[in-house]
C-alpha positions in Angstrom: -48.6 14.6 79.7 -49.9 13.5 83.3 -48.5 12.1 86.7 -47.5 8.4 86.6 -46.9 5.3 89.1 -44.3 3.1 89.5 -44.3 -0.4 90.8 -41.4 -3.2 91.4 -42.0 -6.6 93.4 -41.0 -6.7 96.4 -38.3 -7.9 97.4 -36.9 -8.8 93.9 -35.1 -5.5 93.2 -33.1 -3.4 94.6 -35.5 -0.3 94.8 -33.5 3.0 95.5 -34.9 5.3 98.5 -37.4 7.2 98.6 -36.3 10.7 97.1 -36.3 10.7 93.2 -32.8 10.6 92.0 -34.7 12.9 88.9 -35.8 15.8 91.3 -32.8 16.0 93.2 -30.6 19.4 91.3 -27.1 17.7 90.6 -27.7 14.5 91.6 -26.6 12.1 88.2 -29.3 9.9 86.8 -28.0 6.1 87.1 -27.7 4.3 83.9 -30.4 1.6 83.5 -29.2 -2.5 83.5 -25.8 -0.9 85.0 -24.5 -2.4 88.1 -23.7 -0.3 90.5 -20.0 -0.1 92.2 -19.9 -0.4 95.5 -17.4 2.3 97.5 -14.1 0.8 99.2 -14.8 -2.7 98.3 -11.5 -3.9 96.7 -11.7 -4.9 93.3 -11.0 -8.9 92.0 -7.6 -9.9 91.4 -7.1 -10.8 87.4 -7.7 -14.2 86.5 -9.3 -15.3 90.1 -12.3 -17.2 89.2 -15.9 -14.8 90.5 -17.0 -16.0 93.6 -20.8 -17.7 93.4 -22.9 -16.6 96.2 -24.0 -19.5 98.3 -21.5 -21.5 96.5 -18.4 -23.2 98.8 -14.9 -21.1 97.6 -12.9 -23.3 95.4 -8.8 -22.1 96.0 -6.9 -23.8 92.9 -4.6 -26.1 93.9 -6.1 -26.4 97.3 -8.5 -28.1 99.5 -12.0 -27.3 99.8 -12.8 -24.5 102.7 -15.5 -24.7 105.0 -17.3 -21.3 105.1 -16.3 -19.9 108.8 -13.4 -22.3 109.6 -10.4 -21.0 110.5 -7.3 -21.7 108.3 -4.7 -22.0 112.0 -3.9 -25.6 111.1 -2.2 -24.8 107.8 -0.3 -21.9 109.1 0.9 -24.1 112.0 1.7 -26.8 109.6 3.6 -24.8 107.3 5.2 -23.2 110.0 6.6 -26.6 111.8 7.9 -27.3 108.3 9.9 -24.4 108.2 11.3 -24.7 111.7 12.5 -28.1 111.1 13.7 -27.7 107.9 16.2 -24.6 109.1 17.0 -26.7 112.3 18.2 -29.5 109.7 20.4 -26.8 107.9 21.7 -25.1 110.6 23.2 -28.5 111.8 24.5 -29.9 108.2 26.5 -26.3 107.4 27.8 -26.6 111.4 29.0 -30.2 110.8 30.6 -29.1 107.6 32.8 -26.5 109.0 33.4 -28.2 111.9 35.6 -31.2 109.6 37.7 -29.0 107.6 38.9 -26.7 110.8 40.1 -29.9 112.6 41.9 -31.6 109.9 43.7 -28.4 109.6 44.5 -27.7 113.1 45.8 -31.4 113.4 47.8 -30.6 110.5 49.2 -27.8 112.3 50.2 -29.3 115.1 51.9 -32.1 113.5 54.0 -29.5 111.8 54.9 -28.1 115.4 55.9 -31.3 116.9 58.2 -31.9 113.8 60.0 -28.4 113.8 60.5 -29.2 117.9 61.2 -32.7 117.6 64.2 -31.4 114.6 65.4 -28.5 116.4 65.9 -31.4 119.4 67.8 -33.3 116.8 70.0 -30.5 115.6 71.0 -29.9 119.6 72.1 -33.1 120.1 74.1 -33.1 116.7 75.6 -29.9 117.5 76.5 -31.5 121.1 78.0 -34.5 119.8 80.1 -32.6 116.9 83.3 -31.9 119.0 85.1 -29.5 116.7 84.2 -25.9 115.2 84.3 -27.2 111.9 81.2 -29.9 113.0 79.7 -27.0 115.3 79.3 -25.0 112.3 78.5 -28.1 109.6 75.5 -28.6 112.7 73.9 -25.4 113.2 74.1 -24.8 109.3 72.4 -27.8 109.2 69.7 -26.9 112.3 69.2 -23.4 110.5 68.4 -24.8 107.3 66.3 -27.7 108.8 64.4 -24.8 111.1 63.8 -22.6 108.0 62.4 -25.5 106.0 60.1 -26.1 108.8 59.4 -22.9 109.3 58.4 -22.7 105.5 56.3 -25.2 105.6 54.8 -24.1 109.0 53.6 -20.4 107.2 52.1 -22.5 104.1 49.9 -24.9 106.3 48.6 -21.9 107.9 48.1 -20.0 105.1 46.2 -23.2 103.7 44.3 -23.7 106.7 43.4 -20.0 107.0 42.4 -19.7 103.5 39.8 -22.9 103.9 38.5 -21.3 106.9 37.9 -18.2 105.3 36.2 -20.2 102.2 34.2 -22.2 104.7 33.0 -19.2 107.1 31.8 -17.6 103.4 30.1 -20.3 102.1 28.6 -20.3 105.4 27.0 -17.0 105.5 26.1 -17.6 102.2 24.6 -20.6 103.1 22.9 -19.1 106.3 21.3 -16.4 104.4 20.3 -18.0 101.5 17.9 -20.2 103.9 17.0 -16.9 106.3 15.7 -15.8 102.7 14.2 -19.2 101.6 12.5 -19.2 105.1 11.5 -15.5 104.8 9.5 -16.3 101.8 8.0 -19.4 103.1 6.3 -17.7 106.2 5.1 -14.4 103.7 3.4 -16.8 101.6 1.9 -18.6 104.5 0.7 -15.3 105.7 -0.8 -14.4 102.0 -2.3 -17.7 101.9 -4.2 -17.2 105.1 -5.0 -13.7 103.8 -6.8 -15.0 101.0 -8.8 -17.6 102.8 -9.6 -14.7 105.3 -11.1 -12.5 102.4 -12.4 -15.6 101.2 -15.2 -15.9 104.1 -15.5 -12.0 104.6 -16.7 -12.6 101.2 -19.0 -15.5 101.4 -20.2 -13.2 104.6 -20.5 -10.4 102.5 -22.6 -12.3 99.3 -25.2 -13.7 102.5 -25.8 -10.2 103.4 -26.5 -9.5 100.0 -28.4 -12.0 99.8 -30.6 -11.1 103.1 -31.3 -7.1 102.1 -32.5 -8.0 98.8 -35.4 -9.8 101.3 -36.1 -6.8 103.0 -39.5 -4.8 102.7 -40.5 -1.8 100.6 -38.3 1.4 101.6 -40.0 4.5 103.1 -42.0 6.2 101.2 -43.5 3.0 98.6 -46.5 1.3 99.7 -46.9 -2.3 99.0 -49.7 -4.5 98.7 -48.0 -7.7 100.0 -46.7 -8.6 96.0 -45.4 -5.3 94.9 -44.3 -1.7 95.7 -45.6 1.2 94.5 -44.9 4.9 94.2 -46.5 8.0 92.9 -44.7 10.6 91.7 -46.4 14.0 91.0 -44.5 14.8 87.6 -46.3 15.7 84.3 -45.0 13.4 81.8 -45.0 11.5 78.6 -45.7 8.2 78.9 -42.0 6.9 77.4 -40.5 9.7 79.7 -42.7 7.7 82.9 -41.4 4.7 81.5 -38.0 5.6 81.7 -37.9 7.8 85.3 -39.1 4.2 86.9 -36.7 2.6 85.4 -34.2 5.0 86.7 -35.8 4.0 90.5 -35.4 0.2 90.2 -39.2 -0.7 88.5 -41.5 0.1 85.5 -44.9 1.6 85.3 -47.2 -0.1 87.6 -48.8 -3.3 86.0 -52.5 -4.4 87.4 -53.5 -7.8 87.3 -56.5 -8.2 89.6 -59.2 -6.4 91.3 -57.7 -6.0 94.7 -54.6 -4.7 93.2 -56.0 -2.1 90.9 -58.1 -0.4 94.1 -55.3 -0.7 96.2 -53.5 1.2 93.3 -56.0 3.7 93.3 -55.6 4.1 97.1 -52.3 5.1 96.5 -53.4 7.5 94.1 -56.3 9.4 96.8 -53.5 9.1 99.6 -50.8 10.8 97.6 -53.0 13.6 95.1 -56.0 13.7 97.9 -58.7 13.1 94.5 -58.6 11.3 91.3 -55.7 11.9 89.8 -55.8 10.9 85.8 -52.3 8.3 86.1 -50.6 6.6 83.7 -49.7 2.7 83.6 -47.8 0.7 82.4 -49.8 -1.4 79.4 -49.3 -0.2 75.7 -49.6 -1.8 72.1 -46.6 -0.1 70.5 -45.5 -3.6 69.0 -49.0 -4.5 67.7 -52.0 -2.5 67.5 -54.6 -4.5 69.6 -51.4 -6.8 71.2 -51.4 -5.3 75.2 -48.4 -6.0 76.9 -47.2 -4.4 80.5 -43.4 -2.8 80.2 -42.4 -5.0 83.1 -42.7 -8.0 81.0 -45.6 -9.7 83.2 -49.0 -11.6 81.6 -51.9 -9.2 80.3 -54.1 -11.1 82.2 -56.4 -9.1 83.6 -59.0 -6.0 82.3 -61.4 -4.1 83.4 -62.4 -1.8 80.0 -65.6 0.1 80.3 -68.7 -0.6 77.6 -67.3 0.3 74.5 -63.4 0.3 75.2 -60.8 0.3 74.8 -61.3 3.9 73.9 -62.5 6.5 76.7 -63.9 5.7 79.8 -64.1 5.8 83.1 -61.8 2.2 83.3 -59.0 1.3 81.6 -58.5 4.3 79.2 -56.3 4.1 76.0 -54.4 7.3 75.4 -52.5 8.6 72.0 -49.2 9.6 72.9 -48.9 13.4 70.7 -45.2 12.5 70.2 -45.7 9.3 68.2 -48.6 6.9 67.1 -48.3 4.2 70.4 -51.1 3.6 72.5 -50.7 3.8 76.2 -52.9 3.7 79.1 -54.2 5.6 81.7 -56.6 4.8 84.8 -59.0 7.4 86.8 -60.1 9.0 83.1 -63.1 11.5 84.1 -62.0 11.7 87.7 -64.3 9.0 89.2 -63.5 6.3 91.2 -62.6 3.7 88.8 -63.2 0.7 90.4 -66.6 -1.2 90.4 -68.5 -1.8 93.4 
């Protein structure tokens, strides 16, 4: 077991800050290839399609946005629909009522004249009757003639207020069964508007993104203009190395050039103030004599002592007591491992 160093390029990842999520007591360890949630941003709705960062947001059904534009037009649009569509209602259920009330209040006045014009007629017949006998054969006659009329007076009016009730209820009806329809339009221009709103806060959102995954090495992780690096003063297997700089966003550093392995052992003097034995990230679990680096990147570069790989002062291979894989190590002996 010995102290390791991590690397990740910079830039590329998301490397977490500087203290080790490992050495912190109850903080709990991430999950490696997890993405992480971010708190209080509001999850998709179901069956939206994912937004593609740096892509334009395709609405379905609807017209291309332009990131940044405002969506004030279609509101006002949809808006001066609505307004002229209830104006249009308004006057078609007026003109409707209007009709029906003045056929019946012609019909009621007709009636009036004609119970007038007969009680008229019954005077002048009761005038021109010249006995008792004709008196009473008249105003019989005027009574029955004014009860008629007055019978068929109370129907029309019953008639005519029964329509207008009908008609002043299938007004309201009417009335708020377009309030409602109107209601609804407007809340779904407001949703609409909503979503395109989110939409750019989005796009926004994916930019920024975008830019902090540019940023430089956090505190704390030296960089050598390629990659960051960090030492961490833990005695470890190599597999448990591997696997705490996974947890911090990298893998055990990888060295692929001159320049990069002093800088590397640099970082070592700066943070152990000697030559700390460290490991690395190169092993040959999957063939003995095959050396890969765990972050996937070309073998490309070695700087083995006389007689290596076995022990040096260079590159050093190291049995890992827990299995039979190979690892490696730098700074073996304590010297300065570089050549002059």
């Amino acid at each position: 077991m010995m102290e390791y160093i991590c690397g990740t390029a910079g830039g590329s990842k998301r490397v977490q800050p500087f203290e080790d999520p490992f050495l912190v007591p109850g903080r709990t360890l991430l999950v490696p290839g997890r993405t992480l949630l971010v708190p209080g941003r509001t999850l998709l709705v179901p069956g939206r399609t994912l937004l593609v960062p740096g892509r334009t947001l395709l609405v379905p059904g609807r017209t291309l946005l332009v990131p940044g534009r405002m969506a004030v037009s279609t509101l006002r649009g949809l808006l001066n629909t609505t307004l002229h569509s209830e104006v249009l209602t308004e006057f078609v259920l007026t003109a409707s009522l209007f009709v029906p009330l003045s056929v019946s209040l012609c019909l009621s006045l007709s009636l009036c004249l004609s119970f007038c014009l007969s009680l008229c007629l019954s005077l002048l017949l009761s005038l021109s009757l010249s006995l008792s006998l004709s008196l009473a054969l008249s105003l019989a006659l005027s009574l029955s003639l004014s009860l008629s009329l007055f019978v068929s007076l109370s129907l029309s009016l019953f008639v005519s207020l029964s329509v207008s009730l009908s008609l002043s209820l299938s007004l309201s009806l009417s009335l708020s069964l377009s309030l409602s329809l109107s209601q609804e339009t407007i809340t779904m221009a407001m949703l609409t508007t909503l979503l395109l709103l989110s939409a750019v806060f989005a796009l926004g959102d994916a930019k920024g993104s975008r830019d902090c995954d540019r940023r430089a090495c956090p505190p704390g992780w030296p960089s050598d203009s390629t990659h960051c690096y960090h030492y961490v003063p833990i005695m470890a297997t190599w597999p448990e190395a591997e696997r705490k700089c996974l947890l911090l966003g990298g893998n055990l550093a990888s060295v692929h050039s001159l320049p990069q392995y002093r800088f590397l052992q640099s970082v070592i003097r700066n943070s152990t103030r000697k030559v700390q034995r460290t490991w690395i990230g190169a092993n040959d679990a999957i063939k003995e004599g095959l050396w890969l680096w765990s972050d996937g990147s070309r073998f490309n570069y070695q700087n083995w002592a006389p007689g290596q790989p076995s022990n040096s002062d260079h590159f050093v291979v190291k049995d890992n007591t827990n299995s039979r894989e190979h690892c490696m190590e730098m700074n073996y002996g304590g010297t300065i491992l570089s050549p002059d």
